[in-house]
C-alpha positions as CSV (number, residue, x, y, z in Angstrom):
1,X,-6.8,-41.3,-21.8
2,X,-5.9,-39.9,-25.5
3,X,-2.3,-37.9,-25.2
4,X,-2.2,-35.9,-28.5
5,X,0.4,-33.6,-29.1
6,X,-1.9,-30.9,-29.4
7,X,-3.4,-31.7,-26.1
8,X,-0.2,-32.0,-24.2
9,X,0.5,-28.7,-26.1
10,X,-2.0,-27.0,-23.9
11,X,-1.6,-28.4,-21.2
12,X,2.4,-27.4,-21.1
13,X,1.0,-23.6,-22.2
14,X,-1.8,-23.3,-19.0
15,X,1.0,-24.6,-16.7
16,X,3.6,-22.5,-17.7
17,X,1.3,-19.2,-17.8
18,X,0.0,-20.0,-14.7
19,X,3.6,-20.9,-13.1
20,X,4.7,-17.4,-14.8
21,X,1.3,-15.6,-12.6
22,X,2.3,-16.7,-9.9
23,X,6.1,-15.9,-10.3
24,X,5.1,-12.3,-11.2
25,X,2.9,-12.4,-8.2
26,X,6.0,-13.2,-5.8
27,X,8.1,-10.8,-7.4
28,X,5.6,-7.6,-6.4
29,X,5.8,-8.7,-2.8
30,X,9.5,-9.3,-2.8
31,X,9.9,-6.2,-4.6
32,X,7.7,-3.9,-1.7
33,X,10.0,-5.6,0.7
34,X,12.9,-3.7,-0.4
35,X,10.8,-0.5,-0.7
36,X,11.1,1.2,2.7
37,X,10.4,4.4,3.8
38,X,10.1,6.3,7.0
39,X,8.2,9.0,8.5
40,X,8.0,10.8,11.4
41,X,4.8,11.8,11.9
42,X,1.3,10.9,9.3
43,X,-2.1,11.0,9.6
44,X,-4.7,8.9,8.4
45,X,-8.1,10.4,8.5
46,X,-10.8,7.6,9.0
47,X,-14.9,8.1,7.8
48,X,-17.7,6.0,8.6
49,X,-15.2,3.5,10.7
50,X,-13.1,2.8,7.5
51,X,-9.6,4.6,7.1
52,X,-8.6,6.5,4.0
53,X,-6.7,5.1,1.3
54,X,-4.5,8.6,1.7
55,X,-1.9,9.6,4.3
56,X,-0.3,12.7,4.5
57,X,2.8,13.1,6.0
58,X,6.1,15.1,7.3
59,X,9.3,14.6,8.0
60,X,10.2,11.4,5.4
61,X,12.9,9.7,4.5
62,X,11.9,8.2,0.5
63,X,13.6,5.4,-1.0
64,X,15.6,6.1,-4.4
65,X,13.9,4.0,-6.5
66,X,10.8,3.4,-7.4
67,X,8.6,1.1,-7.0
68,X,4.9,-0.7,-7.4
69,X,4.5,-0.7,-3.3
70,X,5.8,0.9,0.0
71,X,6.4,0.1,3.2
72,X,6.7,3.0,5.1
73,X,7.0,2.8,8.8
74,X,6.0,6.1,11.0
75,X,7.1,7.0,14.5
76,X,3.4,8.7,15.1
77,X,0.8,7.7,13.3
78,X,-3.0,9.7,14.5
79,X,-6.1,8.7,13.0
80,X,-8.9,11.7,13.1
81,X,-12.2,10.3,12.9
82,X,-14.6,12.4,11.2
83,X,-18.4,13.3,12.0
84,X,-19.2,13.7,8.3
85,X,-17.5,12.4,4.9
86,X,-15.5,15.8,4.6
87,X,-11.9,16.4,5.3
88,X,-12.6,19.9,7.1
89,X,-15.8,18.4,9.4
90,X,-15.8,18.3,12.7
91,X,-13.8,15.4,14.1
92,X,-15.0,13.1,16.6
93,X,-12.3,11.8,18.0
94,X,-8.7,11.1,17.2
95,X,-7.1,8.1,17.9
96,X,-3.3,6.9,18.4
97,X,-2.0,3.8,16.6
98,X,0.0,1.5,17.4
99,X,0.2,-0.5,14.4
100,X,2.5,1.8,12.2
101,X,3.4,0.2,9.1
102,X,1.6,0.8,6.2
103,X,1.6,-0.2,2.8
104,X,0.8,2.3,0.1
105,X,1.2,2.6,-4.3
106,X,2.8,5.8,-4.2
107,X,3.3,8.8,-3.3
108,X,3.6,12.6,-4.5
109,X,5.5,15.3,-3.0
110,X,4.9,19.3,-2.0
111,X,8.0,20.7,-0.2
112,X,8.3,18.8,3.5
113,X,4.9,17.0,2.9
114,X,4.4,13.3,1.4
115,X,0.8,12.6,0.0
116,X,0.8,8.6,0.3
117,X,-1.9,7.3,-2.0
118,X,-3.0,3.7,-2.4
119,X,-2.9,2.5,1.3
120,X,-4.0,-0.9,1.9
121,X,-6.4,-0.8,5.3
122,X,-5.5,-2.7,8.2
């Protein structure tokens, strides 16, 4: 093996960017860690067997900062399963979970209600 300085040059620059990736990386997960919120009640509609990326829900307490991702823990958490793809079809069945923890991007808000958006499925 040749070492030239220009060689070891990139090598040093791909191990530090991909050192400072992964760095980055752990810091959005640390970061959603101290992101809580709680709700009392939200519902995730589910089509075609695959949940919704949005929850809508009442009765939240929102952290005071914010933050790339949420972890938002709900006392009752009901999942409507729809017939068709639309919100006001007829539902099929609804369905109690047990898993409550979700992960979401953000949220909006409209008086008592909190539009979660960005939901990772479970």
């Amino acid at each position: 093996m040749n070492f030239t300085p220009k060689g070891l040059l990139g090598t040093l620059a791909a191990v530090s960017i991909g050192a400072a990736t992964l760095l980055g990386a752990a810091a959005g997960t640390a970061g959603a860690a101290g992101s809580r919120a709680h709700c009392d009640r939200a519902e995730r509609p589910v089509w075609s067997g695959d949940p919704s990326r949005n929850v809508t829900a009442h009765g939240c307490t929102l952290p005071s900062r914010d933050r790339r991702w949420y972890r938002i823990e709900v006392d009752t958490l009901v999942e409507p399963h729809h017939k068709t793809e639309y919100l006001n079809g007829p539902v099929d069945r609804t369905v109690k979970r047990q898993d409550r923890t979700l992960r979401c991007m953000g949220y909006t808000t409209d008086g008592d209600t909190v539009n979660w958006f960005g939901c990772m499925p479970r």
